[in-house]
C-alpha positions in Angstrom: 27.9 -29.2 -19.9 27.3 -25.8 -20.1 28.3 -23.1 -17.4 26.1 -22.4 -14.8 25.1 -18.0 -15.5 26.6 -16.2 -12.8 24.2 -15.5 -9.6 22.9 -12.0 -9.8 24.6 -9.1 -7.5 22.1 -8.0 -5.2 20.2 -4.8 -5.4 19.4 -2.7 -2.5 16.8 -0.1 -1.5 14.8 1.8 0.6 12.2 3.2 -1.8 8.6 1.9 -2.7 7.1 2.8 -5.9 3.3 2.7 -6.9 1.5 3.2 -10.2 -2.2 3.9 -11.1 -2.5 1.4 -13.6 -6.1 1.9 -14.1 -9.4 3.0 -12.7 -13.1 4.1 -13.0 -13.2 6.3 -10.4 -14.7 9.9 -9.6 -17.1 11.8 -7.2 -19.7 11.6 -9.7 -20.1 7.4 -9.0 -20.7 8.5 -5.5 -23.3 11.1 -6.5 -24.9 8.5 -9.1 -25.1 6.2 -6.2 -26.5 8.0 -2.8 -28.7 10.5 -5.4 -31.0 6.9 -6.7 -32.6 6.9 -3.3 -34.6 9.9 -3.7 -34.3 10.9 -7.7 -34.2 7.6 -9.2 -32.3 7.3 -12.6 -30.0 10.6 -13.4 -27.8 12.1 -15.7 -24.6 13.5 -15.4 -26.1 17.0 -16.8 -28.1 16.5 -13.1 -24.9 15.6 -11.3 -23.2 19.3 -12.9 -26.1 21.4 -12.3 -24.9 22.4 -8.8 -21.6 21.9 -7.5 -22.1 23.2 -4.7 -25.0 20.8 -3.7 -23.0 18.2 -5.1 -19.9 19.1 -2.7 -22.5 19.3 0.6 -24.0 15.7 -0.3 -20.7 14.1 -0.5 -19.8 15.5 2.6 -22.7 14.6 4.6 -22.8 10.9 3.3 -19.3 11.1 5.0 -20.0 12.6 8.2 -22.7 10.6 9.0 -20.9 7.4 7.7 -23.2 6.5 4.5 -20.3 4.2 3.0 -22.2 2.6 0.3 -21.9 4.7 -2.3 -18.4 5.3 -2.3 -17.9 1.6 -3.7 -19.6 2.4 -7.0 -15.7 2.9 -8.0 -12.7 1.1 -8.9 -9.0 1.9 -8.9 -6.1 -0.4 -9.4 -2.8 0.2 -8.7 0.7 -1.7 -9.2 2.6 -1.9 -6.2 6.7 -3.0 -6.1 7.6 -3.4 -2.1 9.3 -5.3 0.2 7.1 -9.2 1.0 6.9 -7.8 4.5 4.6 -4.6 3.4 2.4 -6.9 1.2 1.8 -8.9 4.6 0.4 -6.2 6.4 -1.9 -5.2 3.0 -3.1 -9.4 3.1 -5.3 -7.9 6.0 -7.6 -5.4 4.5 -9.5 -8.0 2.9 -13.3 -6.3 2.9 -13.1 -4.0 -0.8 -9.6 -5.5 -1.9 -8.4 -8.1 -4.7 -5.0 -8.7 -4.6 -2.2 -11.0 -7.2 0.8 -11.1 -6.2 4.1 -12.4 -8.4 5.0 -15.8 -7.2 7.9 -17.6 -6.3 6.4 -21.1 -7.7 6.5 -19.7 -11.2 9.8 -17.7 -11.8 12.9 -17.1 -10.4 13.0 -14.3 -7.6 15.2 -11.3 -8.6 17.8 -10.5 -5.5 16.4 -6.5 -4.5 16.5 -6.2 -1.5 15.3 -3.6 1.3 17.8 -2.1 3.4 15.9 1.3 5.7 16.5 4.4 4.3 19.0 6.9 6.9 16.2 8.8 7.4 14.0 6.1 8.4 13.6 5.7 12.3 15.1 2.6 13.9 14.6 2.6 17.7 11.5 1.4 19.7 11.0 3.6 22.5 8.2 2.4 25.4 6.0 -0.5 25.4 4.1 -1.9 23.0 0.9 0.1 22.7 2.2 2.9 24.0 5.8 3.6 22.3 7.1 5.9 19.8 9.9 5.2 17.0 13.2 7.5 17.4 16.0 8.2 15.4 18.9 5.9 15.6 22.6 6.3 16.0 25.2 6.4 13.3 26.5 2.9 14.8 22.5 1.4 14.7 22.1 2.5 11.1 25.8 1.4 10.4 25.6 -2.2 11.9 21.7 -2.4 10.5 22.8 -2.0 6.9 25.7 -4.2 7.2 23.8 -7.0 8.9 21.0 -7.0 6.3 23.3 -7.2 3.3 25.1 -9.5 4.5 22.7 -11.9 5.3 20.5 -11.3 2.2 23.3 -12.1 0.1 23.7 -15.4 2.1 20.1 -16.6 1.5 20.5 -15.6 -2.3 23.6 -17.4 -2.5 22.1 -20.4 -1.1 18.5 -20.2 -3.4 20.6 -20.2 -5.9 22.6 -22.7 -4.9 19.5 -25.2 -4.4 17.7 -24.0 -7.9 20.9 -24.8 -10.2 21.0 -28.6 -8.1 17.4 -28.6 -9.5 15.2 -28.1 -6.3 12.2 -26.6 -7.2 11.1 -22.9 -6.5 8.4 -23.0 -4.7 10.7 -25.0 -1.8 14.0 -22.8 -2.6 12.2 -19.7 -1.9 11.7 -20.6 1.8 14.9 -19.5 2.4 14.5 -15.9 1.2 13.4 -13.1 3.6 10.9 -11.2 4.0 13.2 -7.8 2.8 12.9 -8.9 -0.6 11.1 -6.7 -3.0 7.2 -8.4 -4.6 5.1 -6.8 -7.2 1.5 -6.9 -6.7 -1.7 -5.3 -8.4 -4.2 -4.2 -5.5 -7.5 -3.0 -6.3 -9.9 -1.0 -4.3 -12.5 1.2 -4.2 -12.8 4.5 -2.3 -14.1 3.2 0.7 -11.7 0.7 1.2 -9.0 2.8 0.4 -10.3 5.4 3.1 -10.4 2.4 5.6 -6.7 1.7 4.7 -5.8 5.1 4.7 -7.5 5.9 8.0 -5.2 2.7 9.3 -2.1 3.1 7.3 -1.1 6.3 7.6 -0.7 9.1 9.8 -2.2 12.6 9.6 -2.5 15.9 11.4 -6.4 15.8 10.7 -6.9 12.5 12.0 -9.8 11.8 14.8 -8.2 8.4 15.3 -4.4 8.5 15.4 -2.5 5.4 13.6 0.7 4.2 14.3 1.5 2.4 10.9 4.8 0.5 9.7 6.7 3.2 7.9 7.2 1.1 4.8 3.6 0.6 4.3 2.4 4.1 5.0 4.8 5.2 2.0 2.9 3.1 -0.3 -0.5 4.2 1.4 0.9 8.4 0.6 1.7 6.8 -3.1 -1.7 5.9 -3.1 -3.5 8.5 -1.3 -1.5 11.2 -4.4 -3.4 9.5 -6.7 -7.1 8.9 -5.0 -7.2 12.7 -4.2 -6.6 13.7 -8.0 -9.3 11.6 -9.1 -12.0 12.0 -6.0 -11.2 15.5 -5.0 -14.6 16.2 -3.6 -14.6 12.6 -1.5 -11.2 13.5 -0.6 -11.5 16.6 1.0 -14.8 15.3 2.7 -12.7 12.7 4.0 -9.9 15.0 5.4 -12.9 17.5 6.9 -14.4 14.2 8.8 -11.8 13.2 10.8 -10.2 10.9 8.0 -12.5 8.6 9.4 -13.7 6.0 6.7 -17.4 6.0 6.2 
């Protein structure tokens, strides 16, 4: 018989990483859009004519929250986080598609998150009214230690079940939700400006939000990208409030 391969040493980290894998996506599909109302069928030698009109429009279908026509777009990104990020995106559901990599198909690979020493660990006040502060050397200490520790137990033991031939879609229930997924996640800009508007915070912000850390980085990774494509919408969107329209 031959030997069973070694179980993989696990990986740990405190990063997120996000890609733009592709889009169609620009101010002039929100122009296009809002402009048929009134002009009918145009061309984008109409949409060019006057930036400055152009710029004014956009911003007023955002201040007084005509969303429509910033759906006429499409952007999809690949997204490699820990499972318990991809939870908290599983609820923006109105303007979203999601796949996810699964556990019933292939073997999980042991990366794990473990916070970052800059990231904040202690709860301070009561829920809906607390704050996040920095930790001690001995919380960040006994944090890392405890999550490696126990993440390498659960590995151990997944593998343990897969190579006694129990199959992965029941093996993987033993794996926690620190363990790094891949998705693709697509959107379109008003559905990222709802996420954004939720997901992360911001010194222009009407509404404040009080997002996970872990998920606001992927929303900033996302955010990076939106703005370079949709600077016009973007801008209208930090002007407003960063309220979604």
């Amino acid at each position: 018989m031959p030997d069973q391969a070694p179980t993989p040493e696990p990986v740990f980290r405190s990063d997120v990483t996000v890609e733009l894998v592709k889009h169609s996506a620009s101010d002039a599909d929100a122009l296009f859009a809002a402009r048929v109302s009134t002009l009918g069928e145009q061309s984008l030698d109409e949409l060019n004519k006057d930036p400055e009109r152009s710029k004014g429009l956009i911003n007023y279908l955002i201040r007084d929250r005509h969303g429509s026509p910033f759906e006429h777009n499409s952007m999809t990104f690949f997204i490699n986080a820990p499972i318990f990020v991809f939870r908290e995106f599983m609820r923006h559901r109105a303007g979203w598609s999601y796949n996810e990599e699964s556990g019933r198909y292939r073997e999980l690979q042991p990366v794990f998150y473990i916070p970052g020493p800059d990231r904040k660990l202690v709860q301070d006040g009561k829920p809906g009214r607390y704050r996040f502060v920095d930790g001690t050397p001995e919380q960040h200490r006994i944090t890392q230690e405890a999550m490696r520790m126990s993440y390498s137990i659960a590995y151990g033991v997944y593998q343990e079940m897969l190579a006694k031939g129990v199959a992965r879609e029941v093996a993987r229930s033993v794996l926690p939700v620190g363990l790094y997924s891949s998705a693709y996640a697509t959107c379109n800009a008003r559905s990222l400006m709802h996420f954004l508007g939720l997901r992360t915070q911001h010194e222009l912000a009407k509404v404040p939000s009080f997002p996970q850390r872990e998920i606001e980085m992927v929303g900033e990774k996302m955010e990076a990208e939106w703005a370079r494509l949709m600077p016009l919408t973007y801008a209208a969107f930090n002007a407003n409030g960063r309220v979604a329209p």
